[in-house]
BASE-146768 format. One line per field, with one value per residue: x, y, z of N, C-alpha, C in turn; chain; residue number from 1; residue in three letters. Coordinates in Angstrom, 3 decimals. Layout:
N
n.px	(X:...)
n.py	(Y:...)
n.pz	(Z:...)
ca.px	(X:...)
ca.py	(Y:...)
ca.pz	(Z:...)
c.px	(X:...)
c.py	(Y:...)
c.pz	(Z:...)
marmi	(A:...)
miza	(NUM:...)
donu	(ALA:...)
//
This chain:
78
n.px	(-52.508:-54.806:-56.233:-57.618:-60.358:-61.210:-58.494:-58.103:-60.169:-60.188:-57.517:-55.738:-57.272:-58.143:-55.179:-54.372:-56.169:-55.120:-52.817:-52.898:-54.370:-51.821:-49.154:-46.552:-46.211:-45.152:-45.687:-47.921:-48.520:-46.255:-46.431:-49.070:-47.816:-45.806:-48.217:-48.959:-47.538:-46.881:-49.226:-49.866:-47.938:-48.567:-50.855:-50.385:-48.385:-45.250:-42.445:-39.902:-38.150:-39.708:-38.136:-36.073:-37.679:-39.142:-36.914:-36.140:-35.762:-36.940:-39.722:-40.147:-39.706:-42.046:-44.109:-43.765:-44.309:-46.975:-48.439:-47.620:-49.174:-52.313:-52.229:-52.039:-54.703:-56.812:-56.106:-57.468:-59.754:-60.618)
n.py	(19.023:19.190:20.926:19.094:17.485:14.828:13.783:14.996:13.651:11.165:10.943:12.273:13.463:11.281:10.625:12.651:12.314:10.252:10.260:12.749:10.424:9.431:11.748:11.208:9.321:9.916:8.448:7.856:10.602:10.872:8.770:9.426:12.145:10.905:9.182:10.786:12.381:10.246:10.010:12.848:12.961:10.874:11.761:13.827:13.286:12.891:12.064:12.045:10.506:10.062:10.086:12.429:14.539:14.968:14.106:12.178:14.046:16.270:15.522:15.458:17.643:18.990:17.379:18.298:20.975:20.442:19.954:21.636:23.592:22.195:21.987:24.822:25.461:23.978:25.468:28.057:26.990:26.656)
n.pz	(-94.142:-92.671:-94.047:-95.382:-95.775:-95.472:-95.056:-92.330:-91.007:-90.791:-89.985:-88.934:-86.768:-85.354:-85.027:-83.326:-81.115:-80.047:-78.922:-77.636:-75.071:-73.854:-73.837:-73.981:-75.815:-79.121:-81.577:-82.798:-84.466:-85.322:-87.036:-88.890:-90.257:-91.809:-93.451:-93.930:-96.003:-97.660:-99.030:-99.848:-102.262:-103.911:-104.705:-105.908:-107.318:-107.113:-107.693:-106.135:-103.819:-101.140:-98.346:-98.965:-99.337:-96.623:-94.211:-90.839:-88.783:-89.962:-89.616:-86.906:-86.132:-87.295:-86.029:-83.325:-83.958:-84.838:-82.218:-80.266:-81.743:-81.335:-78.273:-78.122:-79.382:-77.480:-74.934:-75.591:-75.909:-73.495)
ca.px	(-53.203:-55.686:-56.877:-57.611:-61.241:-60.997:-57.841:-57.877:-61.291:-59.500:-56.275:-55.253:-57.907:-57.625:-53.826:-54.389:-56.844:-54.789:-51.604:-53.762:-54.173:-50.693:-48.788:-45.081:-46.032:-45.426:-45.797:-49.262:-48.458:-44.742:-46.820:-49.467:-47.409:-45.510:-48.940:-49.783:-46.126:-47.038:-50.534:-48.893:-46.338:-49.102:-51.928:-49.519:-47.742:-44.054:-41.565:-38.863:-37.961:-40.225:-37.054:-35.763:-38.618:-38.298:-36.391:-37.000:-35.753:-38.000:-41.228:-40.143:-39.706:-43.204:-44.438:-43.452:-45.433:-48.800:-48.385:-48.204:-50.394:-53.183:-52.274:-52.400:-56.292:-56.942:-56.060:-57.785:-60.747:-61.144)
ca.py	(17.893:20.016:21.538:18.175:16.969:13.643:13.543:15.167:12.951:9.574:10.346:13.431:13.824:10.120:10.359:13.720:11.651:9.196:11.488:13.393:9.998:9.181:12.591:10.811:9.133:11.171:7.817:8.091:11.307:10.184:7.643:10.475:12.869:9.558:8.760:11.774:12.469:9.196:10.392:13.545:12.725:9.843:12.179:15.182:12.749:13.680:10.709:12.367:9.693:10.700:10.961:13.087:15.823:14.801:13.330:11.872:15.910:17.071:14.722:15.612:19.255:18.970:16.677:18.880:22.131:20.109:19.725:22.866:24.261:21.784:22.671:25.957:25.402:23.630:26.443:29.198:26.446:26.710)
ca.pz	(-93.565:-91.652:-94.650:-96.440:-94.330:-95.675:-94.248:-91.614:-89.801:-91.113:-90.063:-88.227:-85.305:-84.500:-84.448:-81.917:-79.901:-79.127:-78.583:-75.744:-74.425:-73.711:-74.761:-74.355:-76.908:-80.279:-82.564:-83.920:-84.849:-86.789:-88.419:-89.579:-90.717:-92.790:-94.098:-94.990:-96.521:-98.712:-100.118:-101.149:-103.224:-104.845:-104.901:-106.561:-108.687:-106.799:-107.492:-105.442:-102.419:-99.383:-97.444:-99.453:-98.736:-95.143:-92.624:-89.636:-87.732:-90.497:-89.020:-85.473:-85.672:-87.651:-84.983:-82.273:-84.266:-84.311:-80.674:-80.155:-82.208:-80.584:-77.149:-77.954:-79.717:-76.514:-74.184:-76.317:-76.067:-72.127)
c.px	(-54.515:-57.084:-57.537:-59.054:-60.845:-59.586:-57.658:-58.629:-60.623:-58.252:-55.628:-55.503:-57.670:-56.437:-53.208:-55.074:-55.806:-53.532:-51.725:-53.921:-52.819:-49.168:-47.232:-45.145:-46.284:-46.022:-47.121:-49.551:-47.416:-45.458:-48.077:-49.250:-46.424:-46.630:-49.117:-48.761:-46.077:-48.266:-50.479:-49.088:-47.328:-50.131:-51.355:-48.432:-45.597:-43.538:-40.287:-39.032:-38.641:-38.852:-36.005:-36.418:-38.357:-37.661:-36.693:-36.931:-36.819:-39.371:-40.948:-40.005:-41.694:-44.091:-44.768:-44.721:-46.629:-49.047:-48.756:-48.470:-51.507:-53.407:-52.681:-54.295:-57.147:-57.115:-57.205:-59.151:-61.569:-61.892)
c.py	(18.336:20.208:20.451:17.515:15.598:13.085:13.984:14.324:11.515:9.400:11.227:13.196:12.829:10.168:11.482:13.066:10.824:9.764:11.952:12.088:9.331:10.096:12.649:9.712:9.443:9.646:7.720:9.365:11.458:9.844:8.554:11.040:12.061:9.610:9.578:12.225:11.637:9.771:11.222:13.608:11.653:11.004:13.135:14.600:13.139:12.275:11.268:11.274:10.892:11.220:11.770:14.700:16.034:14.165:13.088:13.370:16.403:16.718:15.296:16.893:19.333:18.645:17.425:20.305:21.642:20.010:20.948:23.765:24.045:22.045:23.699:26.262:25.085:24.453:27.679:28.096:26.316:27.974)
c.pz	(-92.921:-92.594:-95.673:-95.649:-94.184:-94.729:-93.144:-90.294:-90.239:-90.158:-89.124:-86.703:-84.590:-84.182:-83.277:-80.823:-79.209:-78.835:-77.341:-75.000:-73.605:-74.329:-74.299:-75.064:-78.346:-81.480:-83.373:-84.477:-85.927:-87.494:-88.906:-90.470:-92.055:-93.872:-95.290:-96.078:-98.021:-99.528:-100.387:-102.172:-103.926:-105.456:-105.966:-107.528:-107.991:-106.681:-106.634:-103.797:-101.489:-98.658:-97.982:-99.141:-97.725:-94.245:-91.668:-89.000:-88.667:-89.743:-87.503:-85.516:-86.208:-86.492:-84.095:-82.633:-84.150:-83.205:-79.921:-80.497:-81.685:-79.472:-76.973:-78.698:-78.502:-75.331:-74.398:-75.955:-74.694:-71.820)
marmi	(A:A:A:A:A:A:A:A:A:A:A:A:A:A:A:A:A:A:A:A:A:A:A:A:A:A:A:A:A:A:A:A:A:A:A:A:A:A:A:A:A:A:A:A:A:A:A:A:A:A:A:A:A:A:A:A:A:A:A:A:A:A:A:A:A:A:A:A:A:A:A:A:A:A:A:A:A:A)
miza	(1:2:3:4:5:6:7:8:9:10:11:12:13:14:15:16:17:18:19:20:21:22:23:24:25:26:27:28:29:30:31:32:33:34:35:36:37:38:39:40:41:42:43:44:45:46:47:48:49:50:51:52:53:54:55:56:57:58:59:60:61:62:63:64:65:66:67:68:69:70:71:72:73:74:75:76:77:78)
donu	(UNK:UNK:UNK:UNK:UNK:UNK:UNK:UNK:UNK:UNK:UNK:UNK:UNK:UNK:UNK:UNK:UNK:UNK:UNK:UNK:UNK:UNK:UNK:UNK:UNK:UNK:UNK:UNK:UNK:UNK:UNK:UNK:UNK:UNK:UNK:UNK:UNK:UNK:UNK:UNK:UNK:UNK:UNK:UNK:UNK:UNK:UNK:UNK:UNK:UNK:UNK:UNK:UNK:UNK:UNK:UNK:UNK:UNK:UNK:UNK:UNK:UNK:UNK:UNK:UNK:UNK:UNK:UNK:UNK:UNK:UNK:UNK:UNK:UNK:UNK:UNK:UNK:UNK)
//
């Protein structure tokens, strides 16, 4: 997702912005990692059921790594 720009200034940074503004709430980051989950699997041609790849523990352990990965960019950024 990171590595994608297009997606990442559409879809990523906004769903980190608004994360940092309210960071007990993970949902614009679920629905991200969803999106991006969906354009995939269209973009790469993968008919295998999304939830099949992942699960919701899959999106939330994911979830949880962009978190803190960012934090930790954040820190390193002071």
């Amino acid at each position: 997702m990171r590595n994608d720009p297009m997606f990442y200034r559409k879809n990523f940074f906004p769903a980190i912005e608004r994360y940092k503004e309210d960071t007990k709430d993970t949902a614009p980051l679920e629905n991200m990692v969803k999106r991006g989950l969906g354009e995939y699997c269209n973009k790469f041609k993968i008919e295998n059921p999304k939830e099949e790849l992942m699960g919701e523990g899959d999106i939330i352990d994911l979830v949880r790594t962009i978190i803190a990965d960012e934090m930790e960019d954040q820190d390193e950024n002071k």
